[in-house]
N, C-alpha and C positions, 0 to 999 in steps of 0.2 A: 257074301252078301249079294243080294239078287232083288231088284226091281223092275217092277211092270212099268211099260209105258204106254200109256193114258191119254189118247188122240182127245184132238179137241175139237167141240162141236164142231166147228166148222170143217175139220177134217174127215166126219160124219157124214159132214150134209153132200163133203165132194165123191168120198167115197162111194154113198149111196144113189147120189145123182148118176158119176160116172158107171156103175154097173147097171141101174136101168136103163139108161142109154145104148151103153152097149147089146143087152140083151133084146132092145126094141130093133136096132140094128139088125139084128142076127133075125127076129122075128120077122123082118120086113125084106130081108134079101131070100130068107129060106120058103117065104110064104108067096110069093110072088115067082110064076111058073116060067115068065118069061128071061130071069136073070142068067145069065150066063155061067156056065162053069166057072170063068175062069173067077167072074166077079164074086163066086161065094166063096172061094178056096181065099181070093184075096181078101175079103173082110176080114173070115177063119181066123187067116194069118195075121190080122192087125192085130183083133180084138185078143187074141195069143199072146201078141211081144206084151201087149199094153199089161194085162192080168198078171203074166208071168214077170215082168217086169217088177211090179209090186210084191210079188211072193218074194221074189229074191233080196228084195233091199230092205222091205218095212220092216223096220226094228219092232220089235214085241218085248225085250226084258234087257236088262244092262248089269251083267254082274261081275265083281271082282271076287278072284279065287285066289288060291296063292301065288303066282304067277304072271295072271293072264288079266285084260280087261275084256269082256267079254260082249258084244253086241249078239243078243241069239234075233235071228230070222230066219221066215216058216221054212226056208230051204236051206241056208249055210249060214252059220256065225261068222262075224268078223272078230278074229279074235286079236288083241294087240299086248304083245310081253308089257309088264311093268316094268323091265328093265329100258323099253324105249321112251318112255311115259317122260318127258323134264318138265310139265306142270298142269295142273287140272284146279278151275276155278268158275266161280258161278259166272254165267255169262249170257244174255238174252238177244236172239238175234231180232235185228230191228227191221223197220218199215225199210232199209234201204234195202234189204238180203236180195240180192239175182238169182235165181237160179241161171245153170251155166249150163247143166243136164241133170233132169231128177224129176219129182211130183213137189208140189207143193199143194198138200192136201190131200191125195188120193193113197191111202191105207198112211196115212203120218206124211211126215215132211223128210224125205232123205233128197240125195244128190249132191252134187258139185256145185256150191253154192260160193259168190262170193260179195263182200264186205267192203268201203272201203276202208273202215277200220282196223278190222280183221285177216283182210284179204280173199286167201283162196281158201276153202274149208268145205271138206266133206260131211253132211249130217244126217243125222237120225235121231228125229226126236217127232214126239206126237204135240204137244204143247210146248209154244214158246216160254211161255212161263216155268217148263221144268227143266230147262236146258243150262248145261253146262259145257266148258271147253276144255279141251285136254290137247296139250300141244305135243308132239314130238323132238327127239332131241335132233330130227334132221327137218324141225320147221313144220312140220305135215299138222294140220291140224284137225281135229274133230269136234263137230258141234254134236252133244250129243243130249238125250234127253229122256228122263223117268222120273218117276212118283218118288218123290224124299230126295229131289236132288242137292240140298247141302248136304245131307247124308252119305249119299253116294259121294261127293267130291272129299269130304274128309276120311272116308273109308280107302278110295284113293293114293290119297297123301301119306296118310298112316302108312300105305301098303309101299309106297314107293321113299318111304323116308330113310329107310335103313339102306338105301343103294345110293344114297348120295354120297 
């Protein structure tokens, strides 16, 4: 089973903010004759970690296969054995959520986020409203999020029930 994840407007409105930003950036060091080398190599290099930063993390689809739970993003999946999997349940993270390190909003909602309810928790999800948590059996947890998330969490369960 395989589901997209579905950023929410406001994940839009940051996303598309922060890249004309950046790109105004880039206009206004690259157009202006007086800037120094070093200062355009260094924007270069910000506007770089920052973009590349979001290729790597932003969730795009969440699928379970026989095996595996599967986070795909534009450069590497996270992939987690269902054998480490000891439980996944609807779960919506709230007004309190910190980020520790990560975006909140710019291509989805990933990073090291933490709760005090929940604690410490890594996510990846586009809308709050589609997320779900899936705990590890060594505590690790992940917030994570796609379109049909009850779906996804009993597809989950089902997968991970014969290993209990």
């Amino acid at each position: 089973m395989r589901k997209r994840v579905n950023l929410s407007t406001y994940s839009v409105i940051v996303t598309i903010l922060s890249i004309t930003i950046l790109a105004g950036v880039l206009f206004v060091v690259f157009s202006n004759p007086d800037s120094f080398l070093v200062t355009r190599i260094g924007v270069v290099i910000i506007v770089l970690l920052f973009c590349l930063s979001g290729l790597f993390y932003a969730p795009l689809a969440i699928s379970v296969d026989g095996d595996a739970l599967c986070v795909e993003r534009p450069l590497r999946s996270k992939v987690i054995p269902l054998a480490d999997i000891a439980d996944a349940r609807l779960c919506k993270p709230t007004m309190a959520e910190r980020r520790l390190c990560g975006r909140g909003g710019f291509l989805g909602h990933w990073g090291r986020m933490y709760e005090r309810d929940l604690g410490r928790y890594f996510a990846y999800y586009g809308k709050a409203s589609d997320c779900f948590l899936v705990t590890l059996n060594d505590r690790r947890k992940y917030m994570l999020g796609c379109k049909d998330a009850p779906e996804m969490v009993a597809a989950i369960k089902k997968a991970i029930a014969p290993r209990r």
